[in-house]
C-alpha positions as CSV (number, residue, x, y, z in Angstrom):
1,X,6.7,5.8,7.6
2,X,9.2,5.1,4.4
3,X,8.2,2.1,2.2
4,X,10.9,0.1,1.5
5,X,11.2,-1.5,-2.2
6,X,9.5,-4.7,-0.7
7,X,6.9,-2.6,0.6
8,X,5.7,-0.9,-2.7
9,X,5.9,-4.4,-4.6
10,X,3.7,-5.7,-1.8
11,X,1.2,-3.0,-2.3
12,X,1.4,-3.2,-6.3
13,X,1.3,-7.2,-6.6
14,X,-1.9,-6.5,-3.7
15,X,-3.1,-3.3,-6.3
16,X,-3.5,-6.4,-9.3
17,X,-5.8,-8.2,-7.1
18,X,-7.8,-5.6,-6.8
19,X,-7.5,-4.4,-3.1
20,X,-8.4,-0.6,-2.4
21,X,-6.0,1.8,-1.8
22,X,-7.7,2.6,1.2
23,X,-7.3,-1.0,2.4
24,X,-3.8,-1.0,1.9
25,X,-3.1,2.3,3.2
26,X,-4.4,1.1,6.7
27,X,-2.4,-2.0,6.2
28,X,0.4,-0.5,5.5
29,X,0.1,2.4,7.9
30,X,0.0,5.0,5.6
31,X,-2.5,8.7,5.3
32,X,-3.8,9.4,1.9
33,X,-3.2,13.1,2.8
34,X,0.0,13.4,0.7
């Protein structure tokens, strides 16, 4: 799945609050693999 430039400012502005990666990952659809 490609994140758009919305997506990755989603997942940053989510990152300052403190939310896992692997949280957002599963939100977000994405494998931590790469």
């Amino acid at each position: 799945m490609k994140l758009t430039y919305d997506d990755k400012a989603q997942i940053y502005e989510l990152r300052k609050q403190g939310y896992s990666l692997e949280k957002l990952s599963n939100k977000f659809g994405i494998n931590n693999s790469n």
